[in-house]
N, C-alpha and C positions, 0 to 999 in steps of 0.2 A: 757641366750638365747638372742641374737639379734632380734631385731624386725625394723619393717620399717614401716612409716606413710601414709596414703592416706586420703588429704580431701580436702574439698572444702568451700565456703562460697558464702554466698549473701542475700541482704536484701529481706525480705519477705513485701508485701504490704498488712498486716494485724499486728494488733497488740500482743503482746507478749504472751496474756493469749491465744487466740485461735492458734497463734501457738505452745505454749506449749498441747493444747491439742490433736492435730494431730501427735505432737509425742510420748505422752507418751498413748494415750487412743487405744489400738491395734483395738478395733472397730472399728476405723475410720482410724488406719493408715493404714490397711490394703489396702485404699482405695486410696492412695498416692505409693504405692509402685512401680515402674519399673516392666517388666516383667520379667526378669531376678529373679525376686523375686515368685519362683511360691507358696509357702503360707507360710503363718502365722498362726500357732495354741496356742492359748492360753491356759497355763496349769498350772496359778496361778494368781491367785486375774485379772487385765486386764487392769489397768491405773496405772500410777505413781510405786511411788518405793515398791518393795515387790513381782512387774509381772516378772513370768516368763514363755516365749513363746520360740516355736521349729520354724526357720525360715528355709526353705531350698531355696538353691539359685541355677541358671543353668546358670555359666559362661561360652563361651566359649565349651560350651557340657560339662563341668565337676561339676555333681552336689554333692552340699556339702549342710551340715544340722548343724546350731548350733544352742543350748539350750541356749537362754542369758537369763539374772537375771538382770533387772533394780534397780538401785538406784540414789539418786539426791545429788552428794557433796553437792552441794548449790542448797535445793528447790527451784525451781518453774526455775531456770539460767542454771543448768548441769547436763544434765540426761548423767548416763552411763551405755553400755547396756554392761554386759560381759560372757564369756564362759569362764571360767576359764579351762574348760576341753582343750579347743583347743586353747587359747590363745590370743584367739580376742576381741578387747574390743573399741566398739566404743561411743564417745561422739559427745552430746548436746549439743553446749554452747549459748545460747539465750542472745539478749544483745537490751534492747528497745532503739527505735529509740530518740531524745530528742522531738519529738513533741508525742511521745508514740503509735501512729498510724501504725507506721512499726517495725519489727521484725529484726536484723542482725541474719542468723543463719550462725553457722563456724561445721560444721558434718566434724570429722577427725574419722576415723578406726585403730589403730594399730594391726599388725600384725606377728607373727610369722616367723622369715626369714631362711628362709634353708641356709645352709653352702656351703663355694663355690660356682661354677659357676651356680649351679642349683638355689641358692638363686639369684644371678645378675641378670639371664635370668627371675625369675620369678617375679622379683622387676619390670625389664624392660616393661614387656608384661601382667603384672596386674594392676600396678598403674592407667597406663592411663584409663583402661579398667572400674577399680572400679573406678574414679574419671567420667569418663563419666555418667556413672549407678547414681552415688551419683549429679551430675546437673540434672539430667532429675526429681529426686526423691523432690528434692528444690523447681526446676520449678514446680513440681506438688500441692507441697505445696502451691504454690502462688496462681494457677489457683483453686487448691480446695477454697480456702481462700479466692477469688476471685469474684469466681464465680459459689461456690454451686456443681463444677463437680469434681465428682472423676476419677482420669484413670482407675480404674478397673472397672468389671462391677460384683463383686463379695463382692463390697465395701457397708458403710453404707454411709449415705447423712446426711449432720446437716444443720443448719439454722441458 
């Protein structure tokens, strides 16, 4: 099966342990998510590797639901969240800044590619789509991480 990549990167202005906890603790990532993302259910353990949540998404009016299963190649550095059912699998890779104060995160999705022309078209007219979705979801990071606020208003608050 062919697949095709979407991600993105940027430094976070917090340090490595709270942004690892915004991405792996779904209590609270819920509260960094895009709208595009309309929920998050958690339906095993809720932080780190062993969680697994039902995510359903609304791209573009085409809504889709996948079941991922976190694990951490390398704790605390590479979360990867995957659907083995539908073939999507996206990674963490967390990388502290050298004064340790800031966060590098690089968030790539691979994804499943359809055959022929239908797979091009849909290369062309998703990437950019999920890579916008995945900047705003970083930005959010930063702003929660930041400054105490979450974009959703269905999110939890930390200190």
């Amino acid at each position: 099966m062919k697949i095709y990549q979407v991600g993105v990167a940027r430094m976070i202005d917090a340090p490595l342990e709270a942004v690892y906890r915004v991405v792996t603790d779904m209590n609270v990532h819920i509260g960094i998510l895009p709208r595009q993302f309309e929920t998050l259910e958690v339906l095993q353990g809720g932080s780190g590797s062993g969680t697994v949540f039902r995510l359903t998404m609304n791209v573009m009016g085409i809504r889709s639901s996948l079941q991922m299963r976190i694990t951490e190649p390398i704790p605390g550095r590479v979360i990867r969240e995957q659907d083995d059912k539908a073939g999507v699998t996206t990674t963490w890779t967390l990388k502290p800044s050298d004064d340790s104060k800031h966060c590098y995160v690089d968030l790539m999705t691979e994804f499943p590619s359809k055959p022929g022309l239908a797979g091009v078209v849909e290369r062309l007219l998703v990437s950019p789509i999920i890579r916008s979705i995945y900047h705003r979801e970083l930005d959010n990071i930063n702003v929660y991480l930041t400054t105490g606020i979450a974009a959703r208003k269905d999110s939890v608050h930390f200190s």
